[in-house]
Every structure is written in structure tokens, then in C-alpha cells.
TORKOL-4160 file (C-alpha; in steps of 0.2 Angstrom, whole numbers, padded with zeros to 4 digits, m for minus):
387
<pt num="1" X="0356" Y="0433" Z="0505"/>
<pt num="2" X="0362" Y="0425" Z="0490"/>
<pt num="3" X="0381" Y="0427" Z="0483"/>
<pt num="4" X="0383" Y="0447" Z="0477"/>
<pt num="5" X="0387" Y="0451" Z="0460"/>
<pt num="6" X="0391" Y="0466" Z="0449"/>
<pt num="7" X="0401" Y="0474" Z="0435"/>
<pt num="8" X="0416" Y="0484" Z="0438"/>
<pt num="9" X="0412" Y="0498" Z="0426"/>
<pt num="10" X="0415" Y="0502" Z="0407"/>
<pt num="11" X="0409" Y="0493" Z="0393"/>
<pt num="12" X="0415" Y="0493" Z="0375"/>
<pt num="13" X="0413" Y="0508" Z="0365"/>
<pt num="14" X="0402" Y="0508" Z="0349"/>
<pt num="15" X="0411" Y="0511" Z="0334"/>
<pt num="16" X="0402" Y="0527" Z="0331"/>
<pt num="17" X="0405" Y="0533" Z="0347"/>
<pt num="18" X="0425" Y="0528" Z="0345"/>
<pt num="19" X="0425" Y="0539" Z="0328"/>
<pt num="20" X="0415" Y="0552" Z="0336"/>
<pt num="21" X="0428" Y="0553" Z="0350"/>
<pt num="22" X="0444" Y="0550" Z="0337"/>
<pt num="23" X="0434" Y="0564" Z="0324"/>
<pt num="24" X="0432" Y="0577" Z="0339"/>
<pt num="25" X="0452" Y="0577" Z="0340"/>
<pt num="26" X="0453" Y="0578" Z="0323"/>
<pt num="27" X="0442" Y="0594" Z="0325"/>
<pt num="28" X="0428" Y="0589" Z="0308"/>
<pt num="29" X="0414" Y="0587" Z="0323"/>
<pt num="30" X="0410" Y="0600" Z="0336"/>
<pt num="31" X="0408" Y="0594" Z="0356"/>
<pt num="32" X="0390" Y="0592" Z="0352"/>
<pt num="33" X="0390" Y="0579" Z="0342"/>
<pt num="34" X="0403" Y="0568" Z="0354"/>
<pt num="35" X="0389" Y="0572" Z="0364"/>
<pt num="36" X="0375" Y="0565" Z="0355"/>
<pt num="37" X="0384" Y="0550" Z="0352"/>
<pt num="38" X="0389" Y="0547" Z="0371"/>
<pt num="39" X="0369" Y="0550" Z="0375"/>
<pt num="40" X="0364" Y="0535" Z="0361"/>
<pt num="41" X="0378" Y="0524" Z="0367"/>
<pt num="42" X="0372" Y="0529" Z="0388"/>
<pt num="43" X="0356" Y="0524" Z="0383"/>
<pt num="44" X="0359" Y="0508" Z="0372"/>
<pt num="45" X="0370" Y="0503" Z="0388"/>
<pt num="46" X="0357" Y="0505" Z="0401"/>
<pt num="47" X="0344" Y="0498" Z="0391"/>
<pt num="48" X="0358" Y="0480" Z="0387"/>
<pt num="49" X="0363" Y="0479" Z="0404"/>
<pt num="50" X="0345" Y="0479" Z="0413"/>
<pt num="51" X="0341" Y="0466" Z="0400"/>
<pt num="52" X="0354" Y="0456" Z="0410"/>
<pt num="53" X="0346" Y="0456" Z="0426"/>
<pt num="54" X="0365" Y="0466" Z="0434"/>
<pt num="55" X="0361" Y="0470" Z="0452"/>
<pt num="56" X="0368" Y="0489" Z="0448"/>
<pt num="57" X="0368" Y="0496" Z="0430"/>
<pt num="58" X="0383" Y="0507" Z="0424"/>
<pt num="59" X="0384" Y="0521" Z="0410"/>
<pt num="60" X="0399" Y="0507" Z="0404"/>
<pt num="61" X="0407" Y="0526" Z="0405"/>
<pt num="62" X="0403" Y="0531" Z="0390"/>
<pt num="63" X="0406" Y="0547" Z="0393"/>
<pt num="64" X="0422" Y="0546" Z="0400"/>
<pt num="65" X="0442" Y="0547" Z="0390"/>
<pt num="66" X="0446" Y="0532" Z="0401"/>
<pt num="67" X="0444" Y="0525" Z="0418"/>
<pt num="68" X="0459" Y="0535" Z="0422"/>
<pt num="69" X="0460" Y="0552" Z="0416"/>
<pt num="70" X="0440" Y="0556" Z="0417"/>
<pt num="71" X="0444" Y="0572" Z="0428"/>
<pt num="72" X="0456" Y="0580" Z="0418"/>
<pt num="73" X="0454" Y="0579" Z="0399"/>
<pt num="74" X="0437" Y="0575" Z="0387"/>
<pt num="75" X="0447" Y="0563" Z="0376"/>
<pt num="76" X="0463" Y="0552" Z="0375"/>
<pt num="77" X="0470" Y="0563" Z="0361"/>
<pt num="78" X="0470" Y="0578" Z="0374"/>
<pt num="79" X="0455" Y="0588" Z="0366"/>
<pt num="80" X="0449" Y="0595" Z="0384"/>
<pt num="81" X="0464" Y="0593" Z="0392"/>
<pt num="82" X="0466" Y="0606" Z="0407"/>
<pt num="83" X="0472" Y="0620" Z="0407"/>
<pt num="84" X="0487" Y="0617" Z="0421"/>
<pt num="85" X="0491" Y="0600" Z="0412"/>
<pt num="86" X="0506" Y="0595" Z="0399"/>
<pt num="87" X="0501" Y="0580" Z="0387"/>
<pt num="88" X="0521" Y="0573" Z="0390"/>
<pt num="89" X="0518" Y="0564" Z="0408"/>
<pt num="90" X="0525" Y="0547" Z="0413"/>
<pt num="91" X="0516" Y="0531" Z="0404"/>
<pt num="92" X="0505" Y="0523" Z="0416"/>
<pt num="93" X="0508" Y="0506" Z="0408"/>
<pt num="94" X="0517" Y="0498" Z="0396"/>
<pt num="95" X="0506" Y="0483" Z="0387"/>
<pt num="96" X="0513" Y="0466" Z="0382"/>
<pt num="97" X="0508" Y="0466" Z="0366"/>
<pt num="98" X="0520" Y="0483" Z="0366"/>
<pt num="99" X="0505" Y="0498" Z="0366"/>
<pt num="100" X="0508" Y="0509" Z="0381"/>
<pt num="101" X="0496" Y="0521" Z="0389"/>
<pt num="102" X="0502" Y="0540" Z="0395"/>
<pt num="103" X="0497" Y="0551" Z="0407"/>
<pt num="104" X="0499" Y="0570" Z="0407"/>
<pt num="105" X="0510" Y="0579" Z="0417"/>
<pt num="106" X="0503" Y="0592" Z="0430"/>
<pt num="107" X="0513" Y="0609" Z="0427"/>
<pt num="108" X="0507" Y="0621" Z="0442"/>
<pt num="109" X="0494" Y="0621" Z="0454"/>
<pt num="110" X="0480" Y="0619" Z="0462"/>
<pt num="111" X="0476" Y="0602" Z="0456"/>
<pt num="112" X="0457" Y="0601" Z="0454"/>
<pt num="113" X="0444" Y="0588" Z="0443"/>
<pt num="114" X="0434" Y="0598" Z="0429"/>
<pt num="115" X="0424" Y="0581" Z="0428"/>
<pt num="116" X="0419" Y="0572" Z="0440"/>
<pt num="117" X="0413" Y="0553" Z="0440"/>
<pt num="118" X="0395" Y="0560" Z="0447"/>
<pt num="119" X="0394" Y="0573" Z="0433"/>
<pt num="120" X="0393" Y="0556" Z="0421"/>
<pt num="121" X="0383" Y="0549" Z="0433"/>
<pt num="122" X="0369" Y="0562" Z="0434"/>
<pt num="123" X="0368" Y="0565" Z="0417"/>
<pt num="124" X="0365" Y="0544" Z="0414"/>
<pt num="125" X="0353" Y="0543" Z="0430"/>
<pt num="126" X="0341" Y="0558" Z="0418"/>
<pt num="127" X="0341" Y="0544" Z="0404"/>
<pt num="128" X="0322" Y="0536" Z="0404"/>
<pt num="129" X="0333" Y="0519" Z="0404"/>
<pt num="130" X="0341" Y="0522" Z="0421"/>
<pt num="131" X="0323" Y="0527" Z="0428"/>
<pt num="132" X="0320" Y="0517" Z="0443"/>
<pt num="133" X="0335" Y="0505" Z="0443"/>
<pt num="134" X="0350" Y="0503" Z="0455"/>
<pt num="135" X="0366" Y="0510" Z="0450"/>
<pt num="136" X="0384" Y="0512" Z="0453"/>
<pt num="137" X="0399" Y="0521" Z="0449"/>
<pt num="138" X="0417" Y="0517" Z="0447"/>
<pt num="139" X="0430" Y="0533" Z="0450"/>
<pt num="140" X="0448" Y="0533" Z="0449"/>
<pt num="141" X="0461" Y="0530" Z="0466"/>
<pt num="142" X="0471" Y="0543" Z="0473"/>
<pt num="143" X="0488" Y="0533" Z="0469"/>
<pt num="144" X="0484" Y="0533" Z="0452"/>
<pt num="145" X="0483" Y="0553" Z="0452"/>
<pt num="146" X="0498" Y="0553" Z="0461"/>
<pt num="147" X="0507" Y="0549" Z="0444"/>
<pt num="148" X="0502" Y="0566" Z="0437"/>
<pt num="149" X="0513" Y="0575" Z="0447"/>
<pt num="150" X="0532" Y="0575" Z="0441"/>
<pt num="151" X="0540" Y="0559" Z="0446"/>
<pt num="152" X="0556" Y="0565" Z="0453"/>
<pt num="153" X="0554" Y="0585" Z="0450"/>
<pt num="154" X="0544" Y="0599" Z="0462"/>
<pt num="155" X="0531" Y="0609" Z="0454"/>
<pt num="156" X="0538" Y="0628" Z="0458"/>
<pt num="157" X="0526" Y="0635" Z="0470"/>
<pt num="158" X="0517" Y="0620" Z="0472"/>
<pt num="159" X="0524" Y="0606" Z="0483"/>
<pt num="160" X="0522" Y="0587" Z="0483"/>
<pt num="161" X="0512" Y="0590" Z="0500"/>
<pt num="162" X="0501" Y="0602" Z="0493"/>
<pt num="163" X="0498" Y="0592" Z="0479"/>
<pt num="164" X="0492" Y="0577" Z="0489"/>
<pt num="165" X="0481" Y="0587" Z="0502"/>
<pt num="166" X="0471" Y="0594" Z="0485"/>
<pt num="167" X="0472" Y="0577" Z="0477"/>
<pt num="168" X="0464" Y="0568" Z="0494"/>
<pt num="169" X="0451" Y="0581" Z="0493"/>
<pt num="170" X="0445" Y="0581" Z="0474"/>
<pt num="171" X="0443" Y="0560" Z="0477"/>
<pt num="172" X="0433" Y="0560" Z="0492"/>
<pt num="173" X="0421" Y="0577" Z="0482"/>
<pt num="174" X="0421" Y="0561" Z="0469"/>
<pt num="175" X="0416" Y="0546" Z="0479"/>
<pt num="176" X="0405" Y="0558" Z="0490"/>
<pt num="177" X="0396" Y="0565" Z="0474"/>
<pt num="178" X="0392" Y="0548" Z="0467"/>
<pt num="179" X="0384" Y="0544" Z="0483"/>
<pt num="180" X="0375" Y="0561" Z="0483"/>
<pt num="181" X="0370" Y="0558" Z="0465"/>
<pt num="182" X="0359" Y="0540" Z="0468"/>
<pt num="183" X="0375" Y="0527" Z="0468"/>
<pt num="184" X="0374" Y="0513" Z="0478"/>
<pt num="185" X="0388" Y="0505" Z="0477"/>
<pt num="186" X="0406" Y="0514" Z="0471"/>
<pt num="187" X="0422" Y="0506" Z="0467"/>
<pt num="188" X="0439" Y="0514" Z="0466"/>
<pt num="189" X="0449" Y="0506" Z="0450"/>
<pt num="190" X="0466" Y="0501" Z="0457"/>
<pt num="191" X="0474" Y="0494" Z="0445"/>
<pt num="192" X="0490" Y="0500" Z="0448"/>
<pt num="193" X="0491" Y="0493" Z="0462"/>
<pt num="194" X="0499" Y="0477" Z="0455"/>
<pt num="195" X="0509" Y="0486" Z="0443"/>
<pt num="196" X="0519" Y="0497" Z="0455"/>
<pt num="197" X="0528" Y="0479" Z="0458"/>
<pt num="198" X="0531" Y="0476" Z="0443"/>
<pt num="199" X="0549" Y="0485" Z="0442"/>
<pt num="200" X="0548" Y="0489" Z="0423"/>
<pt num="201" X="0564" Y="0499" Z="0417"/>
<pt num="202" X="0556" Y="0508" Z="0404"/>
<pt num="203" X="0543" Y="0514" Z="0415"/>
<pt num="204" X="0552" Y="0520" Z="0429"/>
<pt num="205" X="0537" Y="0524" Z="0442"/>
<pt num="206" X="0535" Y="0504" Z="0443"/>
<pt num="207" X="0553" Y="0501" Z="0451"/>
<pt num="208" X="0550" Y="0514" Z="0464"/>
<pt num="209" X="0543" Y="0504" Z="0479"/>
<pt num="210" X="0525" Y="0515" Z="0480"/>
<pt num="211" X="0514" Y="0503" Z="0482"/>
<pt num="212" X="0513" Y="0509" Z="0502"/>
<pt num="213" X="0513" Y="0526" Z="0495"/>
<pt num="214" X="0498" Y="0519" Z="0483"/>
<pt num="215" X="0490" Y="0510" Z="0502"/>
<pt num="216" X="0493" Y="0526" Z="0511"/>
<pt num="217" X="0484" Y="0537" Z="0501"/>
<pt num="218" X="0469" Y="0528" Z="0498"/>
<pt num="219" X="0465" Y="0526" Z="0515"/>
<pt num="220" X="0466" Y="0541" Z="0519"/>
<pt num="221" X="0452" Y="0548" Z="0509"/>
<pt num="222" X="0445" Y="0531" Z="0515"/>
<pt num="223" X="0446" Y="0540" Z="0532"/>
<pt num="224" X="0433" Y="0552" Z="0527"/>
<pt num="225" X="0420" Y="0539" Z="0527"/>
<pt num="226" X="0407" Y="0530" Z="0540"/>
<pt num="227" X="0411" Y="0513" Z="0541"/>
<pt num="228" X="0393" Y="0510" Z="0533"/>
<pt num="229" X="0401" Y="0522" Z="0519"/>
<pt num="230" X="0413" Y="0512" Z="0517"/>
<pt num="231" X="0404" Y="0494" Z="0515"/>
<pt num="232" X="0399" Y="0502" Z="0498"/>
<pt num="233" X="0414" Y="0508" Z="0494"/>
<pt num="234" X="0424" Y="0494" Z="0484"/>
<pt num="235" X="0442" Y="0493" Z="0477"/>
<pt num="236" X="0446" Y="0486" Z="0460"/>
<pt num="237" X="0462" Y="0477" Z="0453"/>
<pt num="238" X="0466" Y="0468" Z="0440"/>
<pt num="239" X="0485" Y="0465" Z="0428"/>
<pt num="240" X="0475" Y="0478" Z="0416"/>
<pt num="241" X="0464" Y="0476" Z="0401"/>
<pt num="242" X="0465" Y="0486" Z="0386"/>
<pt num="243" X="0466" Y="0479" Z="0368"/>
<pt num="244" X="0463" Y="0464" Z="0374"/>
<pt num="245" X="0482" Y="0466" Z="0382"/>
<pt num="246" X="0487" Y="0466" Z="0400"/>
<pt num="247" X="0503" Y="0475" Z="0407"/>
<pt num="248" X="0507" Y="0465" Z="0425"/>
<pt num="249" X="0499" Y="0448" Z="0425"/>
<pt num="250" X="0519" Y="0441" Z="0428"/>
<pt num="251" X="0518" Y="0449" Z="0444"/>
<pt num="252" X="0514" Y="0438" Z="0457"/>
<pt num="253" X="0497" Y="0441" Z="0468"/>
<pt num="254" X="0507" Y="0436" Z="0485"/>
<pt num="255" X="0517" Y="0455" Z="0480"/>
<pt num="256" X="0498" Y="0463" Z="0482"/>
<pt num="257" X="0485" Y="0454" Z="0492"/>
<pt num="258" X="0493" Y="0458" Z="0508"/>
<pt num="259" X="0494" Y="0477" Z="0505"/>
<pt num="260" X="0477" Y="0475" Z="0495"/>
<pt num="261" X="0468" Y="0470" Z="0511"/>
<pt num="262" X="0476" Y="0482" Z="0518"/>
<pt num="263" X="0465" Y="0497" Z="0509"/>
<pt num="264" X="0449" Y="0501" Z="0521"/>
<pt num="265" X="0437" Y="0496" Z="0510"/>
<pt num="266" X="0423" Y="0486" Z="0511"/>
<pt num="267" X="0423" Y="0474" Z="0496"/>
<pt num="268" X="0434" Y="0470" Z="0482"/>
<pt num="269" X="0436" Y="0466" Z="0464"/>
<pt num="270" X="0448" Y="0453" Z="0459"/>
<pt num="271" X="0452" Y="0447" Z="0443"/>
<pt num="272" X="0454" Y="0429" Z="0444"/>
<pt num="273" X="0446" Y="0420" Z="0430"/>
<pt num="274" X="0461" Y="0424" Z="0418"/>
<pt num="275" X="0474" Y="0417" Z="0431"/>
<pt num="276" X="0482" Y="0400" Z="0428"/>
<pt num="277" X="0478" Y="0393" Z="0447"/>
<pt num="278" X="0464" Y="0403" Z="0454"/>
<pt num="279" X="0460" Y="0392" Z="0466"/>
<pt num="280" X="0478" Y="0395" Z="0475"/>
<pt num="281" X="0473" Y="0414" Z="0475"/>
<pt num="282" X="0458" Y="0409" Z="0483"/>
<pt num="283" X="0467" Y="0402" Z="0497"/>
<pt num="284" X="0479" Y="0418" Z="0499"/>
<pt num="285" X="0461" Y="0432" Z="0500"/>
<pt num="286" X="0457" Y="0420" Z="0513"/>
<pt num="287" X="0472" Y="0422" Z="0523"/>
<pt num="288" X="0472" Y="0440" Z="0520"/>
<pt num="289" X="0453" Y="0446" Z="0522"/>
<pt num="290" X="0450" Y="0455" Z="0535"/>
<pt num="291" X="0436" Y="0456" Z="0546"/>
<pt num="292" X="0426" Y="0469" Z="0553"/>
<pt num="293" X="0435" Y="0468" Z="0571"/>
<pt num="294" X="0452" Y="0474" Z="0562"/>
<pt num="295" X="0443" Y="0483" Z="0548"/>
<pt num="296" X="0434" Y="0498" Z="0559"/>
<pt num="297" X="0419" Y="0488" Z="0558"/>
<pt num="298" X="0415" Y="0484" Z="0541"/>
<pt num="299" X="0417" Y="0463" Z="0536"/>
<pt num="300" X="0428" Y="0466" Z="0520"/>
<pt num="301" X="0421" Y="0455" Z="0505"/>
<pt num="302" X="0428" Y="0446" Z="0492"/>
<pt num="303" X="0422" Y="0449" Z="0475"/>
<pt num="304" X="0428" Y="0433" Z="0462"/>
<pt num="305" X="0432" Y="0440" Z="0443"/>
<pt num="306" X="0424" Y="0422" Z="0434"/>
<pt num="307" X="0425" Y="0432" Z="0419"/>
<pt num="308" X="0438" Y="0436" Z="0408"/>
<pt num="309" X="0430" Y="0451" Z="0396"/>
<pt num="310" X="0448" Y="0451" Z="0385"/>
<pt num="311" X="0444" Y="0435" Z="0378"/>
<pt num="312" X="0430" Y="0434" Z="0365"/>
<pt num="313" X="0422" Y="0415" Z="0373"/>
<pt num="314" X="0408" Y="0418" Z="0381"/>
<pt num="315" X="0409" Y="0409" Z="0397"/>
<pt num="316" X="0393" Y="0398" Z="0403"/>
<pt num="317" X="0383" Y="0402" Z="0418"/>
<pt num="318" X="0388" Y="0383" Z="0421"/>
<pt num="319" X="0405" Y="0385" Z="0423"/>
<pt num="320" X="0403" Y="0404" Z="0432"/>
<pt num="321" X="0395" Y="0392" Z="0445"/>
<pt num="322" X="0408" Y="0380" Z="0447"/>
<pt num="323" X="0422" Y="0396" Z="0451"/>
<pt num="324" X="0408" Y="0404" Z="0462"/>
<pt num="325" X="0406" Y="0387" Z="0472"/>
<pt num="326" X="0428" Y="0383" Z="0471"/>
<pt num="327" X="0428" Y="0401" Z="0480"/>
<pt num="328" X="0415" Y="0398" Z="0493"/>
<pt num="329" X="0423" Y="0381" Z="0499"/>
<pt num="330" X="0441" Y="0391" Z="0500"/>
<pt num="331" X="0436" Y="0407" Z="0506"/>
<pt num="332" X="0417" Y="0405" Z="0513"/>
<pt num="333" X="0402" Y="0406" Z="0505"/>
<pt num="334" X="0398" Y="0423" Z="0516"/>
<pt num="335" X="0414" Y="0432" Z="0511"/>
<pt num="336" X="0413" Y="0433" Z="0493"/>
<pt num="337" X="0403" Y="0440" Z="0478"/>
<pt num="338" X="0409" Y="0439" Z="0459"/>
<pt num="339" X="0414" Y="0451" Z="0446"/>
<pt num="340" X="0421" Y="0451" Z="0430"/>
<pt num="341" X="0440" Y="0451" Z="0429"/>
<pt num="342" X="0440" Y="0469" Z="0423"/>
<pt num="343" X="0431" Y="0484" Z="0414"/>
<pt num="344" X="0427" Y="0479" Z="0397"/>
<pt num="345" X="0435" Y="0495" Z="0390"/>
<pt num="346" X="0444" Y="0506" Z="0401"/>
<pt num="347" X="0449" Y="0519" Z="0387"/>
<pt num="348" X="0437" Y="0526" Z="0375"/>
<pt num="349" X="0448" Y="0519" Z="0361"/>
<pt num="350" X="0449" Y="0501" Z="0361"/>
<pt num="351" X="0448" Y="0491" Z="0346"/>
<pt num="352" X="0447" Y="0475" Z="0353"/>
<pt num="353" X="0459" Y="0466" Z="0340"/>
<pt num="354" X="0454" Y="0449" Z="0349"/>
<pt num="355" X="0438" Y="0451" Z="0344"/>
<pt num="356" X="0441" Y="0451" Z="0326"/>
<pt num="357" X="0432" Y="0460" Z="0311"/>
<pt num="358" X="0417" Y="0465" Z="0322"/>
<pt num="359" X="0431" Y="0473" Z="0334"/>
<pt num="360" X="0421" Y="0483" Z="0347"/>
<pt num="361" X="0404" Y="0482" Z="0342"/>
<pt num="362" X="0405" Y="0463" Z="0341"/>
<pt num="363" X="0416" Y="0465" Z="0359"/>
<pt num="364" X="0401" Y="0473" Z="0363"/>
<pt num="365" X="0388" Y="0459" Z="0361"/>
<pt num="366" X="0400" Y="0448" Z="0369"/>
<pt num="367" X="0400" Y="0459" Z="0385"/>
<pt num="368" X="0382" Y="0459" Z="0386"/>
<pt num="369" X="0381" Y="0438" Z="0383"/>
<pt num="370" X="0396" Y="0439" Z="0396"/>
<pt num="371" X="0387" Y="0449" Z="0410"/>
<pt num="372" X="0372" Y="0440" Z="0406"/>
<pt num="373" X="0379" Y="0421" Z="0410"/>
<pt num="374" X="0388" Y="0427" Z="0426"/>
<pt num="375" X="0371" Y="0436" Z="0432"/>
<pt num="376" X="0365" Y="0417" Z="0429"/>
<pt num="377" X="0378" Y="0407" Z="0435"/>
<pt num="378" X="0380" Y="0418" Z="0453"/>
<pt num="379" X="0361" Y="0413" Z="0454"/>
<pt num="380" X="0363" Y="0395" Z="0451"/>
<pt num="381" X="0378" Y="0393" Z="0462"/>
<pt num="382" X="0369" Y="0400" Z="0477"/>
<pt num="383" X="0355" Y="0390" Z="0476"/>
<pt num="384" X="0368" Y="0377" Z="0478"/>
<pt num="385" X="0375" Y="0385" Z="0493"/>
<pt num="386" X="0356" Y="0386" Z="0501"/>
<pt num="387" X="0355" Y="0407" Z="0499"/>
């Protein structure tokens, strides 16, 4: 079987659909015209990525505020925004370039999703471009849910506990859903996990040692899956990737890999290609992978990010086959796949100031040229490896 490969989720947002999104807030368009936009932009996403030759095909979540807050709220500016939610929660991430990113805050119970990953996903798998063609999903982990309630206050009437026994229950409803709805393949983006060691002090969720927490609580909606479940089930991480910025690359992967592995999934995604020394990080998923002897029977995998979608140069299927073939000789040639280092666009308002004047449209074509050269490159590399 030759070397795996596929996207971990969102793609750039058009321009049109980032004013439709940034016009709805402003209240001049009514929710049926974000709509319309979403359905061109679903459809024109489709239509690229099979072009491609993607072993799955994504909506590039579209229709989704961001990878993150998807259940709760229909845009970033809070238009939607359930009804039991406050906009003033803690910020999930402080960029370098100085940008952050907040959540809302939970203010009574029950905790439930109004939108669900597979509520995307059935609406995209009705577009003639999906018709006939693999898909998958991408949802959003339990630990990073687990930042919507209060950091250090109780909810009256609604404990922590409670909280976490609804939170474990709406993710597994997600990731079962997606399976329900035609996915083959789902990944959970955890992209906190590498943050929750990053022990920022102006974001005072990071220096609270919850990466176990973060471990814990994915695995136990993990739990709720076969172990052939569970092969299909992949986990996501990267230092972020959002106006072409990232918020824990200084973190070092040795503070992560060894909990990562420790998640009871089946595959993961790994962003590498943007590291300074990716081989070395090769060498510590090797020591840390687990096998299907200590993983309930299911072999974990891999996944290689050879691309790095915040920078505009599009890499060469050539050189994707060189990180592909550096990966099989550290890790094994059976153990790994590749991805790209992250989503594209994991908000729905991303401007892409990397990119230049063409911003997200141009950020756009790139993807495409992107995803197209690794699709190449993973071929061409395991034909070297004898798959």
C-alpha cells in the first residue's frame, strides 16, 4: 500500500465569503446570503481539491467560524453565538506577530453543540462536487472545549464535573456523526496541545500544567470507540497557524510527543516542515509511537507535515519526496503518511498578510498548487520505497 496522505482540514477563505461573514456581523446581509456564499465557496473547494488527486476531499470548512468554535457561534464576531455563552472568555492563543484569538465563556448549563461538524459535513456531501468521492472531517478536541468553562470560577448550579460528562458526550455525538454522515477518515485538531506548555503569562491557561488534563479527556471519548474506530480516528497538532503567525513553535516537541502518543488514536498529524531540524523530530515519533500491542490493537501512524501552508512558496513534489523518504528511514516506511503542517485557514477571517496584495484568494491558489505537489511527491517517494 503506498505512503498515505491527506489534508488536515480548512482551506482559505474567498474574499467574498470573508466580507459575507465580516457583513453578516455588521448586520447589511441577512443569513442567507452567508449562506449562498458558504454553498459557492463548498463547491468551488470540492471541485479544486479533487482536481488535486487528495485521497479525501474536505469542505476546507467553509461553513465553519473556525476550527474551534464551529459548535457554538456562526461567526468569529459572535453573530450566532449561543444563547448560554458570554463573548468575554479566556484567549485561546496569543500570536507572535501580537494578534490573539478568544474564546467565549460558558455562563450556565447544560453545555450542548448547536452545530455540529457533520451538520457541515452533510450539507457538502449534497454538493454534485462531493458526489462519489471520499471524504473526511476534521472536529474540534475535547480539551480545547474545556477552555469555555471559567478558568478558576464554578458555574452556579453547574459543576466542572457536569460540565465534562456533557462536554465528552457532544464530541463523541460529533465524531460518531461524521462517521454516520460518509467520513472515512476524522481528525481531532489538538492544537493546544503544545500550547498548554508554553506557560505564557498573559494567558494564564498555558502555565497551568493541563496538558494531562488535555490527554485524559480525549481519551476518554476515545474510549467510546472500536479499535477499527479508532484507526480512522486521527489527532492533529501543530505551533498554530493563523495570519500566517504561530503562537508555540518555541515550545520544544520533547514537552508533547510523549503525552501526544499518549492520546488512543490511530494516526497523527504533525507539523514538521516548518521546524528547523525535522529530521531530530523524526527520530523522537519513533521512540514514542506506539504499536498496536500497547495501543488496544490499533498500530498508531505517523502522519509527516512536508508542507508548510503559512508560507506562500510552493513547495515541489521533489522536495515533498525527499521529507517523505528522510521520514521513512528514521521512523519506517510502514509507520508514517504525510500531511500539511496545518489547516490553511483555521478561522474564517484570515487575511493571509504573507501572501501579499492577493491575500486570501492568492493564499488560495497556493493551497491548491500546495496540496497538489504533495499528492505528487507522496506518490513519487513510495515508488522509491517499492509500495
Amino acid at each position: 500500500m503506498p505512503i498515505p496522505t491527506e489534508i488536515v482540514g480548512s482551506l482559505p477563505r474567498p474574499s467574498y465569503l470573508q466580507k459575507a461573514y465580516a457583513d453578516l456581523d455588521a448586520g447589511t446581509i441577512a443569513k442567507a446570503d452567508l449562506v449562498k456564499a458558504q454553498d459557492r465557496a463548498v463547491a468551488d473547494s470540492l471541485a479544486n481539491l479533487y482536481t488535486t488527486r487528495e485521497t479525501y476531499i474536505t469542505d476546507g470548512e467553509q461553513r465553519a467560524s473556525s476550527f474551534a468554535t464551529y459548535p457554538i457561534t456562526d461567526t468569529l464576531g459572535g453573530t450566532g453565538l449561543a444563547s448560554n455563552f458570554a463573548a468575554d472568555g479566556q484567549y485561546f492563543a496569543i500570536f507572535d506577530d501580537g494578534h490573539h484569538r478568544q474564546l467565549p465563556r460558558l455562563v450556565k448549563g447544560p453545555f450542548r453543540y448547536q452545530t455540529y461538524a457533520f451538520d457541515n459535513l452533510k450539507k457538502s456531501k449534497a454538493v454534485k462536487e462531493a458526489e462519489g468521492r471520499e471524504t473526511k472531517c476534521a472536529v474540534i478536541a475535547p480539551s480545547m472545549m474545556y477552555l469555555l468553562y471559567p478558568f478558576k470560577e464554578e458555574i452556579e448550579g453547574y459543576s466542572r464535573e457536569e460540565f465534562v460528562k456533557d462536554l465528552v458526550n457532544e464530541c463523541e455525538k460529533d465524531i460518531r456523526g461524521c462517521f454516520e454522515a460518509g467520513a472515512r477518515r476524522v481528525s481531532i485538531d489538538f492544537t493546544e496541545g503544545r500550547l498548554a506548555s508554553k506557560k505564557d503569562p498573559r494567558n494564564p491557561w498555558t502555565g497551568a500544567d493541563l496538558l494531562q488534563t488535555f490527554v485524559d479527556l480525549n481519551n476518554e471519548v476515545l474510549a467510546r470507540f472500536s479499535p477499527s474506530e479508532r484507526a480512522n480516528i486521527g489527532v492533529h497538532t501543530c505551533p498554530g497557524g493563523d495570519c500566517d503567525s504561530v503562537h508555540s513553535q518555541e515550545v520544544p516537541y520533547s514537552s508533547l510527543l510523549p503525552s501526544l502518543f499518549a492520546i488512543n488514536a490511530g494516526y497523527f498529524l504533525i507539523q514538521c516542515a516548518s521546524e528547523p531540524d525535522p529530521t531530530s523530530i523524526y527520530t523522537q515519533i519513533a521512540t514514542h509511537l506506539r504499536s498496536a500491542g500497547d495501543n488496544d490493537g490499533v498500530d498508531q501512524k505517523a502522519f509527516i507535515g512536508v508542507i508548510n501552508p503559512l508560507d506562500p512558496r510552493v513547495e515541489s513534489p521533489e522536495e515533498v519526496c525527499e521529507r517523505v523518504l528522510e521520514a521513512a528511514r528514521v521512523i519506517g516506511k510502514e509507520r508514517i503518511g504525510a500531511t500539511d503542517d496545518c489547516g490553511f485557514s483555521p478561522f474564517s477571517i484570515d487575511v493571509k498578510p504573507k501572501h501579499g496584495e492577493g491575500g486570501p484568494d492568492f493564499a488560495r491558489d497556493v493551497a491548491f498548487r500546495k496540496i497538489r505537489n504533495r499528492v505528487e511527491g507522496v506518490r513519487m517517494a513510495s515508488e522509491k520505497l517499492g509500495f
